[in-house]
C-alpha positions in Angstrom: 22.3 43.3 28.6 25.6 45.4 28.6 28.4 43.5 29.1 32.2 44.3 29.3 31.8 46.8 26.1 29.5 44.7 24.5 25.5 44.9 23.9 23.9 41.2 24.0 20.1 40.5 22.7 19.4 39.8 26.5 20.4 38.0 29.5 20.5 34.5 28.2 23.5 32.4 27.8 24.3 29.3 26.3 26.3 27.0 28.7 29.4 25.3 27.4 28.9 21.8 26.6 31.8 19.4 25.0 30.5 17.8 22.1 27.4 19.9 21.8 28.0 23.7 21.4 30.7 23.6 18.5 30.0 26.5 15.9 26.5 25.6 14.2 24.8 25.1 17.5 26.0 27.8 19.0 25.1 30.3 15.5 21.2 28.3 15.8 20.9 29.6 19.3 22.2 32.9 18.9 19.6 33.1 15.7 17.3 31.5 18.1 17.1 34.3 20.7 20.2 33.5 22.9 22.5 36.5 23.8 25.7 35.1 24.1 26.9 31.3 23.4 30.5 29.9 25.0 32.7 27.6 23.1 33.2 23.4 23.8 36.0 24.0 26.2 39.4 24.4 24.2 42.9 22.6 26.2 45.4 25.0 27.4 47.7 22.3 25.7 49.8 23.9 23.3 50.6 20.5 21.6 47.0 19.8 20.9 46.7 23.1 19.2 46.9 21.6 15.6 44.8 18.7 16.0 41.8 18.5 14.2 39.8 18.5 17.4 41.1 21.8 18.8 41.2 23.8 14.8 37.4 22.9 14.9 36.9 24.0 18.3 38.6 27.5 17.9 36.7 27.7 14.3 34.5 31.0 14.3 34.3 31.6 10.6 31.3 34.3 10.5 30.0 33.3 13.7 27.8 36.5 15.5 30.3 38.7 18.2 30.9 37.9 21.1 32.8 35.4 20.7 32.9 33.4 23.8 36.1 30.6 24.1 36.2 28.6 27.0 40.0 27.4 28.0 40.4 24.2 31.1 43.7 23.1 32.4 45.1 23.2 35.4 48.8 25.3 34.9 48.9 28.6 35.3 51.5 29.3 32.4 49.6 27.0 30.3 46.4 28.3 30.6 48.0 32.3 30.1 49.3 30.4 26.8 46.0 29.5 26.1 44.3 33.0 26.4 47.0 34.4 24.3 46.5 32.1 21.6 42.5 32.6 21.4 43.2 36.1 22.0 45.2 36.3 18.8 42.8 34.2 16.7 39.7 36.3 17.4 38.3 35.3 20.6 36.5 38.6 22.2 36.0 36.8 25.4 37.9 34.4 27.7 36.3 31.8 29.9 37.8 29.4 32.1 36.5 26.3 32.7 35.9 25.2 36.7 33.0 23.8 36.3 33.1 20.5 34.5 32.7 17.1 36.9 33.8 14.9 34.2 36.3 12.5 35.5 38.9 12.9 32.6 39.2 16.6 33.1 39.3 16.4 36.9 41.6 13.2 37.1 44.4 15.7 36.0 43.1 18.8 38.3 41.3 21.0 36.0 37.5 21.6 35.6 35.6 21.7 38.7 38.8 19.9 40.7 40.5 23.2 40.6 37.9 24.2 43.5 39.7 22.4 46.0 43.0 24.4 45.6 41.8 27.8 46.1 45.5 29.4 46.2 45.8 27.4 42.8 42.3 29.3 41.3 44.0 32.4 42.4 47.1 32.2 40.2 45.0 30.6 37.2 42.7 33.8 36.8 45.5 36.3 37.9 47.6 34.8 35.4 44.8 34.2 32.5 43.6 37.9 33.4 46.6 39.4 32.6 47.7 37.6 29.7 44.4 38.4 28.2 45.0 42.4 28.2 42.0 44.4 27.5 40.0 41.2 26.6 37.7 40.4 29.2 37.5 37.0 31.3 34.9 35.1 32.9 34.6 31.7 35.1 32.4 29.3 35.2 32.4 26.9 38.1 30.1 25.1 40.8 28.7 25.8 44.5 31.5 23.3 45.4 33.8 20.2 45.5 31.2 18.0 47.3 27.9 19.2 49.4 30.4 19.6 52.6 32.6 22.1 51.0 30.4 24.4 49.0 33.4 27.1 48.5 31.7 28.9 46.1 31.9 32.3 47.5 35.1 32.4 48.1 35.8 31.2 44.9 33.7 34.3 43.4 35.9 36.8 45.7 38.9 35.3 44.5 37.8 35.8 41.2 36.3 39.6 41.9 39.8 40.6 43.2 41.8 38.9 40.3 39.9 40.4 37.8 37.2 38.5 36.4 34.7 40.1 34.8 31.6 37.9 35.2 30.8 34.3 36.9 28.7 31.5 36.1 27.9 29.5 38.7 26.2 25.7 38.0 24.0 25.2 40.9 25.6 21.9 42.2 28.7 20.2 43.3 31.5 19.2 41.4 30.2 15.3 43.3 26.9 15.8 42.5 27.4 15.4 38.7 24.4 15.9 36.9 22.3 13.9 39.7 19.4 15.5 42.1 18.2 19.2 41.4 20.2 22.6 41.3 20.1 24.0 44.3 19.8 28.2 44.1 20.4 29.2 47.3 24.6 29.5 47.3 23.8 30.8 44.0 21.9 34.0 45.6 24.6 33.9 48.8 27.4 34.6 46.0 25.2 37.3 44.3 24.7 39.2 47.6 28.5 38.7 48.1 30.3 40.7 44.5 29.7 43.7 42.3 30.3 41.4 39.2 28.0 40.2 37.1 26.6 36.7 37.9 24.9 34.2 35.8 22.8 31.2 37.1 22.9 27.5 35.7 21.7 24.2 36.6 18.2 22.8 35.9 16.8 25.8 33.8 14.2 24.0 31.6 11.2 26.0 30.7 10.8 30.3 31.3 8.9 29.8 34.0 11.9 28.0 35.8 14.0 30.5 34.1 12.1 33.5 36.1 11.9 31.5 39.2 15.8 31.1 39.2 15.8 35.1 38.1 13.8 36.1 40.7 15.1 33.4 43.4 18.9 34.3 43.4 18.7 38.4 41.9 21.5 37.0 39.4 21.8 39.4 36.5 20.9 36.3 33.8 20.7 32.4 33.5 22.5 29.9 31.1 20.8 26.9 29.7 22.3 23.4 29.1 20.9 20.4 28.5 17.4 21.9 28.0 18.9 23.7 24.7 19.3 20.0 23.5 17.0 19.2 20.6 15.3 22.6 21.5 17.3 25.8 20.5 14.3 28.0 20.4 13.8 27.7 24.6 15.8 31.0 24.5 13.1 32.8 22.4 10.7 31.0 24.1 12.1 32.6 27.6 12.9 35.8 25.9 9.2 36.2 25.7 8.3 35.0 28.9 10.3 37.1 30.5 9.3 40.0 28.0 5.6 39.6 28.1 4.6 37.2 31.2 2.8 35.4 28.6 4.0 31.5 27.1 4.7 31.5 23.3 2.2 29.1 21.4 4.2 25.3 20.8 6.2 25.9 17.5 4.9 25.3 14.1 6.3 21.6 13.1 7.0 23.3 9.6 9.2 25.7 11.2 11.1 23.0 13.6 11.4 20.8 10.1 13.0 24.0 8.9 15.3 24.8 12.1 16.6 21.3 12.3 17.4 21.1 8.4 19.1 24.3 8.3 21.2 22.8 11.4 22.2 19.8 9.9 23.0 21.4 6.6 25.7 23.6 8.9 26.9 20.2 10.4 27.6 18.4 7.3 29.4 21.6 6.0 31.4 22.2 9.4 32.5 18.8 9.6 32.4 17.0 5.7 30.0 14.9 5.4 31.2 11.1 6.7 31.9 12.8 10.3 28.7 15.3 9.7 26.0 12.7 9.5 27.8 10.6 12.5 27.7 14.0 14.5 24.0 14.8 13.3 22.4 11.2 14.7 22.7 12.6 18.3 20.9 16.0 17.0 18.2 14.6 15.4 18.0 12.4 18.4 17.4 15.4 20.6 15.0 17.1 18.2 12.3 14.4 18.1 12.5 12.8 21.5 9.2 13.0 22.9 7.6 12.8 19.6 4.9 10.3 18.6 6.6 7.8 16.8 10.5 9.2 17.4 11.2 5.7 18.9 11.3 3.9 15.8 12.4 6.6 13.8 15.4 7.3 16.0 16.6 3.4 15.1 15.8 3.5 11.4 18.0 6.9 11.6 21.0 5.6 13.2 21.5 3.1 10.8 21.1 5.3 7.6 24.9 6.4 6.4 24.5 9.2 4.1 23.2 13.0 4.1 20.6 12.2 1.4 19.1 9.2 3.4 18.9 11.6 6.9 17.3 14.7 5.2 14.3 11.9 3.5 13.7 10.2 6.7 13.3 13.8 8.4 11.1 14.7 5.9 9.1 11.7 6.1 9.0 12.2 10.0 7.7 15.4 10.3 5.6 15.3 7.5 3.4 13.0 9.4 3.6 14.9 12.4 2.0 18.1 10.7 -0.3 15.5 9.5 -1.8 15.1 13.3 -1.2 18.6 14.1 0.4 21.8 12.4 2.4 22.3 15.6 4.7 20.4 18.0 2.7 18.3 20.4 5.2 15.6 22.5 3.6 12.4 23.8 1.7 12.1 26.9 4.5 9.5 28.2 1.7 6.8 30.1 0.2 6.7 26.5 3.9 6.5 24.6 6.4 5.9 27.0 8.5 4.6 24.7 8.9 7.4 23.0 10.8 9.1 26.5 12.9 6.4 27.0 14.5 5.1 23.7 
């Protein structure tokens, strides 16, 4: 995919997710078949700029270009600051954040709250847009504030005419949450509506769903969430898909052993060790979920306190696993149900 001057891998994109998408996850998916990966958002709050929170978050030490940093606030001036700053420190892309329903960001009007103010969105992205310069900047928001005011279009035209490069739209309301299914149809009314690039989230789970959404709203690519959990290689697994029409055989449990070492091993360096292995339970949470026998071994993990302890007990767990089968078979859930819901 050709994008603002630069050549992705393909049309695949790694949504921004706080807490999840810091620097290792977002080099695994990248190395993993994903195209481009967008930062945990980063505040537009200048005096948060040398906590230990925000350094991390703007960290992209060797990390594969473009590099993607999504800024959230609500002030115009601020955010412009913001852009500015990542600008300077090596971020190749801007993206501003209009698209997270947490209550924290939208209690102070940023995130998907900004939707309601549409004058407001107007001097945010003129503002970030032209503080950026020739670096190029994206948005990501919802269809809307609630399911009676699905303002996304106009929110895209503002955006076209301010100079945004490309959208993201998450394909339900700002009320919704994370409830109910994605809806894709004001996701294809917006694509009929600018010349920019759009990109469809919300709900994209396997490459056949990741077709369907392709194919459903014409959108020029789709970013995956929550599915990227514990399972990194759905991008090469889509890539395929969409490649060949054919599904890619389950994964070797060898080479998921492998992936998920290789992961942690960049968390424990990224973050030290005491705050790596604290940061890694929640990984290694997503990783084995489904699994026969992940239940227990997801408690006996969360108690274990050092790096050597969680690299045996994943040993031990998947070397058992490739002892039933030499690749990854999850757990019909009437016969393990527990293993779904623990």
């Amino acid at each position: 995919m050709q994008f603002a001057g630069f050549t992705l891998r393909n049309n695949l994109f790694v949504a921004p997710m706080a807490g999840v998408t810091d620097r290792p996850f977002r080099q695994l998916c990248k190395k993993l078949g994903a195209g481009l990966a967008v930062s945990e958002m980063v505040t537009s709050n200048s005096l948060l700029y040398g906590s230990a929170k925000t350094q991390r978050r703007a960290n992209h030490d060797g990390e594969v270009d473009p590099i993607s940093v999504q800024i959230a606030g609500a002030d115009p001036a601020m955010m412009a600051e913001a852009a500015r700053h990542n600008v300077d420190r090596g971020a190749q892309i801007i993206d501003i954040n209009m698209g997270c329903p947490a209550k924290k960001v939208c209690n102070v009007m940023a995130g998907s709250a900004l939707m309601q103010d549409e004058p407001l969105v107007a001097r945010i992205l003129e503002a970030v847009v032209s503080a950026a310069g020739s670096t190029p900047v994206t948005l990501k928001f919802r269809t809307g504030w609630n399911k009676a005011n699905k303002n996304a279009p106009m929110i895209a035209r503002i955006a076209e005419e301010s100079g945004i490069q490309l959208i993201a739209i998450h394909g339900r309301t700002r009320a919704c949450q994370y409830t109910g299914d994605a809806e894709y149809d004001t996701i294809a009314d917006v694509k009929t509506r600018v010349r920019i690039p759009v990109i469809a989230n919300g709900d994209i789970t396997t490459p056949q769903k990741a077709k369907f959404v392709l194919d459903y709203t014409g959108a020029d690519g789709v970013m995956v969430g929550r599915a990227a959990q514990g399972r990194p290689w759905i991008f090469r697994e889509i890539e395929h898909f969409l490649k060949t029409g054919e599904e890619l055989p389950p994964p070797l449990v060898s080479d998921i052993q492998l992936v998920c070492k290789e992961h942690l091993a960049d968390l424990y360096a990224f973050y030290g060790e005491d705050t790596g292995v604290k940061v890694a339970r929640k990984h290694i949470s997503w990783y084995t979920k489904g699994l026969v026998g992940s239940a227990q071994f997801r408690r006996i993990m969360n108690t274990l306190p050092t790096v050597q302890e969680q690299i045996a007990a994943i040993d031990e767990f998947f070397g058992r696993l490739a002892d039933r089968d030499s690749r990854l078979v999850y757990a019909d859930p009437e016969e393990f149900p527990q293993e779904l819901a623990a």
